[in-house]
LUMVEXVO-189667 format. One record per residue (C-alpha): residue in three letters; chain; z, x, y. Coordinates in nm, 2 decimals, decimal comma, always signed. Each point is the difference from the previous one (the first is absolute). Layout:
BEGIN
 type mol     zz     xx     yy
  ALA   A      Z      X      Y
...
! end
This chain:
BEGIN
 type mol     zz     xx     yy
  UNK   A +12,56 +14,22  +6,70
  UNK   A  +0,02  -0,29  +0,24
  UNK   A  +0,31  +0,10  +0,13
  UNK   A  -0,02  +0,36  +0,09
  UNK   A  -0,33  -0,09  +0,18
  UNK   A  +0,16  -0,28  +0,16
  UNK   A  +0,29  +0,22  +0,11
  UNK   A  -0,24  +0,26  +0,13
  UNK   A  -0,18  -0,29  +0,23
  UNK   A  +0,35  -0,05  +0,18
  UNK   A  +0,02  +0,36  +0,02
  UNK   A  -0,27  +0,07  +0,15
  UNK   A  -0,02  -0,32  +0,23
  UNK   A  +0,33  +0,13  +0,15
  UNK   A  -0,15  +0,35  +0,07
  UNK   A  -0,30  -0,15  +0,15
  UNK   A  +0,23  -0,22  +0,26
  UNK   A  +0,21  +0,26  +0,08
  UNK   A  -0,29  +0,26  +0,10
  UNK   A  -0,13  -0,24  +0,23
  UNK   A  +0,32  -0,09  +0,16
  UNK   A  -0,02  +0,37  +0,02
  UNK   A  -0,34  +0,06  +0,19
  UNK   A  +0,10  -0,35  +0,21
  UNK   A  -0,27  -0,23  -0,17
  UNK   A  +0,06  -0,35  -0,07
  UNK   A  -0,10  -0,21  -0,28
  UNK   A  -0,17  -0,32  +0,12
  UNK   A  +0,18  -0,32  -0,06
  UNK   A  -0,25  -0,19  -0,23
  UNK   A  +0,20  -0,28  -0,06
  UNK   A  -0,09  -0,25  +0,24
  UNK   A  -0,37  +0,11  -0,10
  UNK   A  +0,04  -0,05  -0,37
  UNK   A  +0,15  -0,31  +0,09
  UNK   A  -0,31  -0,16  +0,15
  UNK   A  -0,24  +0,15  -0,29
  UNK   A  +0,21  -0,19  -0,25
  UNK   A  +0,03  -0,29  +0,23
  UNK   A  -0,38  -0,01  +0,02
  UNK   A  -0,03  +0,09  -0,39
  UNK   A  +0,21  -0,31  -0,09
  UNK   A  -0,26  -0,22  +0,23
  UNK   A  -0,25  +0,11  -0,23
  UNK   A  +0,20  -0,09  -0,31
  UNK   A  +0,02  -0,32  +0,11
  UNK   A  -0,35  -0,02  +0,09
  UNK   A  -0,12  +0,14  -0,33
  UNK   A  -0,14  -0,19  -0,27
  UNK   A  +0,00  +0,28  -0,27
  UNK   A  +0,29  +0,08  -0,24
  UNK   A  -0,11  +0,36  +0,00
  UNK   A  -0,04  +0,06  +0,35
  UNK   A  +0,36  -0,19  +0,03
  UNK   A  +0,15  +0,26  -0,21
  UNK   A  -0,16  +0,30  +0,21
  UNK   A  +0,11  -0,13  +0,35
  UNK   A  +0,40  -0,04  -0,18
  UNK   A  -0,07  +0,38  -0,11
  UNK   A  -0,10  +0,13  +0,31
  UNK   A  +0,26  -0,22  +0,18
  UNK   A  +0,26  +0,19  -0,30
  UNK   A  -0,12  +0,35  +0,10
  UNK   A  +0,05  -0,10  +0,37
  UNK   A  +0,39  -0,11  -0,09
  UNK   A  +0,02  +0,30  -0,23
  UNK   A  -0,09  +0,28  +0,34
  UNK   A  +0,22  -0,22  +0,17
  UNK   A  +0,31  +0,05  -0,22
  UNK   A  +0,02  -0,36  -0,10
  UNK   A  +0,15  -0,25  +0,29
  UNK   A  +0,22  -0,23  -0,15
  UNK   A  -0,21  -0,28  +0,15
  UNK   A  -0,30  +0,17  -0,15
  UNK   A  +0,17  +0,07  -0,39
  UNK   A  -0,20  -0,34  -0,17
  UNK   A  -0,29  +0,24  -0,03
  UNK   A  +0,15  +0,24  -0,19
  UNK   A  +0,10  -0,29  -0,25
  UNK   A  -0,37  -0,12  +0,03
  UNK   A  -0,16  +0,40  -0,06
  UNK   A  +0,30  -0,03  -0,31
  UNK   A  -0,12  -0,29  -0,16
  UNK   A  -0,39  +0,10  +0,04
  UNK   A  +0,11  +0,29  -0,16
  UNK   A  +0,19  -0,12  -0,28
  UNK   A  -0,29  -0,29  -0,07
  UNK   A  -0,21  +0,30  -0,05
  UNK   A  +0,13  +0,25  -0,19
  UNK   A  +0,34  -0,21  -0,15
  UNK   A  -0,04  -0,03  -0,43
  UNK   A  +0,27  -0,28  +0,02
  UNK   A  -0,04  -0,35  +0,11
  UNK   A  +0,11  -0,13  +0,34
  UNK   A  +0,11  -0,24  +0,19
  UNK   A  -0,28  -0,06  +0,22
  UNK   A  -0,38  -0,01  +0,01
  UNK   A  -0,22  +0,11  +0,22
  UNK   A  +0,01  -0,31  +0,19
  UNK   A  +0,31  +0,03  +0,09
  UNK   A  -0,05  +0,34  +0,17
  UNK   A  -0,29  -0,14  +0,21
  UNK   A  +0,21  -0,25  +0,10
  UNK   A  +0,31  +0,24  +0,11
  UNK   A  -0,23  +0,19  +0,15
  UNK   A  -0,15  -0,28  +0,25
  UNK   A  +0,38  -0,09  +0,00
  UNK   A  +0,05  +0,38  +0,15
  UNK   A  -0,29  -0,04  +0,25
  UNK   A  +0,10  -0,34  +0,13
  UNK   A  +0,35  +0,17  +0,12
  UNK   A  -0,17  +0,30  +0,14
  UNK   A  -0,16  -0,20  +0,23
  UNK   A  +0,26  -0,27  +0,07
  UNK   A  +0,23  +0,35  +0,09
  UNK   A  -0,35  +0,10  +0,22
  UNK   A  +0,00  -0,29  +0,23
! end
């Protein structure tokens, strides 16, 4: 059951922060980090000739945004993981093609960096 487990995640997240507030450690702040890695990953996008490789950079820029509980400023590649996904595995027609997903997702990159700068 999705829920349940997802439930238990939070749970057990919460127990894990509040034993190491309780020894004194620290979790690092990864943001900035995870910033630059999809700051750099959306350099390659725009760099990369391949529609594959294109789709793998957006889903390693998505797993980035996930660990980072989704910025606001950072929410267009949910949408883009959504509609990969829903090209994939979807029975029922939609509005848009590949193509257009390639193009939101150099769309995505192009104000990753413009934020960069």
């Amino acid at each position: 059951n999705y829920c349940s487990t997802h439930t238990e995640y939070f749970e057990i997240e919460a127990y894990f922060r509040k034993a190491l507030k309780e020894i004194g450690l620290v979790l690092p702040i990864i943001e900035p980090n995870s910033r630059a890695t999809i700051a750099l990953l959306a350099n390659d996008i725009l760099r990369a000739n391949d529609d594959a490789q294109l789709a793998q950079l957006a889903n390693e820029i998505f797993h980035i945004v996930a660990d980072l509980n989704y910025p606001e400023d950072l929410t267009g590649w949910y949408d883009i993981s959504e509609m990969q996904d829903r090209l994939t595995y979807d029975t029922i027609p939609l509005p848009y093609r590949k193509k257009e997903i390639i193009q939101k997702i150099k769309e995505e990159a192009r104000r990753v960096l413009a934020r960069a700068k």
